[in-house]
C-alpha positions in Angstrom: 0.0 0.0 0.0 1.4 3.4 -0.5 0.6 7.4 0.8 -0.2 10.2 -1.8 0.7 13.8 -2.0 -0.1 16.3 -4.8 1.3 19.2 -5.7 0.1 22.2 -7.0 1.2 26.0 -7.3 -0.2 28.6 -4.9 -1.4 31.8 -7.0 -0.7 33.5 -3.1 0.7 32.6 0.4 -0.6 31.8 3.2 -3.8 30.5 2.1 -6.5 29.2 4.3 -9.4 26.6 4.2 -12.2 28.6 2.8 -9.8 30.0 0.1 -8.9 26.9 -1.3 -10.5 27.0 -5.0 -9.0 27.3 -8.3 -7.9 30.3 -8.5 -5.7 29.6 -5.7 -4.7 26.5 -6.6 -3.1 25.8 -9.7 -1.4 23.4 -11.7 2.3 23.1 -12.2 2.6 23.4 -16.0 6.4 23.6 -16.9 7.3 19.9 -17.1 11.3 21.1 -17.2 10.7 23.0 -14.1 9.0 20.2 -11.9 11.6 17.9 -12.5 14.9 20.2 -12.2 13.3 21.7 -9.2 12.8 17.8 -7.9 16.2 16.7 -9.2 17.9 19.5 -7.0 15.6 18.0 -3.9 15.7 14.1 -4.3 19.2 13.1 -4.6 19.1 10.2 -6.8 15.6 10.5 -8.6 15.8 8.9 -11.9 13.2 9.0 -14.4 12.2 5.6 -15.8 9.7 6.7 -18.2 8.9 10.6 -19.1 5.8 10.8 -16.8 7.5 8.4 -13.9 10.1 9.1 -11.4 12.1 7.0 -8.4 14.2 7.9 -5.4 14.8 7.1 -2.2 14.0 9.6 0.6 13.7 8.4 4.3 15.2 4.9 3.6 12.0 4.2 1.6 11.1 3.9 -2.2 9.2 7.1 -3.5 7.3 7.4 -6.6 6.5 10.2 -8.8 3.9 10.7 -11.1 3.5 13.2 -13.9 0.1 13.5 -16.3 0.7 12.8 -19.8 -0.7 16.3 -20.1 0.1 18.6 -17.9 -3.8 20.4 -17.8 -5.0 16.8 -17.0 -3.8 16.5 -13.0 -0.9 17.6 -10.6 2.1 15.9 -9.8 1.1 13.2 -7.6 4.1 11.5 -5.2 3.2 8.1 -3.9 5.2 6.9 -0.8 5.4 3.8 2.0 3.1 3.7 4.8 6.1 2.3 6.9 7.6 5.8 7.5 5.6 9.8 7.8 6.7 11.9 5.0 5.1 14.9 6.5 8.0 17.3 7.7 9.7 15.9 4.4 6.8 17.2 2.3 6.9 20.4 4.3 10.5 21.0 3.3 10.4 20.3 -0.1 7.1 22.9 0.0 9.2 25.2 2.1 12.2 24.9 -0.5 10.2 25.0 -3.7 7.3 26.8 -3.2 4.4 24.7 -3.8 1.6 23.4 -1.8 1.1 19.6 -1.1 -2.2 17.8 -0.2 -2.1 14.6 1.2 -5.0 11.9 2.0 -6.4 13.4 5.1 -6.9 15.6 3.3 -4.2 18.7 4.7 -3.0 21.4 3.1 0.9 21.8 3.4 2.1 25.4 2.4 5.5 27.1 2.1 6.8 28.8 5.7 3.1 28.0 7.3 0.6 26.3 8.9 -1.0 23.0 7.6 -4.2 23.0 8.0 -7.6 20.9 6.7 -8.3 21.0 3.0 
């Protein structure tokens, strides 16, 4: 079984949960961009297919995902349930600017709060 996170691009920080819509939340569109960005944050990610990444992070195997077309869905990044990838999330928000939402569904941001999406 494995954990997802999606990532998006936040039109303004902070947000909270009743600004959560479209507008706020948009998709990241540069294909080039995602993965340099990623590259520079996952030491060792290697990209099996065009759409379908692979690292290690925590000890664990992590996954990424890509659409075929970017305007279909975000960039999804499935993980184990054997370790939380939470403050690891957070950091790679932090460092990169984007928002992550996970399962519970939360809301990580860059530099704030997480908080129910």
């Amino acid at each position: 079984m494995a954990y997802t996170y999606l990532f998006f691009q936040p039109a303004r920080l902070p947000l909270s949960t009743d600004e959560l819509s479209p507008d706020t939340v948009l998709m990241l569109r540069d294909i080039h961009h995602i993965k340099t960005s990623l590259a520079q944050m996952v030491p060792g990610l290697e990209w099996a297919l065009p759409t379908w990444g692979h690292a290690t992070v925590l000890g664990h195997g992590v996954e990424f995902h890509l659409p075929d077309n970017v305007s279909d869905g975000p960039l999804a990044m499935h993980c184990s349930l054997r370790t939380d990838y939470t403050a690891w999330v957070q950091a790679l928000c932090d460092a990169l600017g984007w928002l992550a939402f996970d399962e519970r569904p939360m809301c990580l941001q860059p530099h704030g709060p997480s908080f129910p999406a």
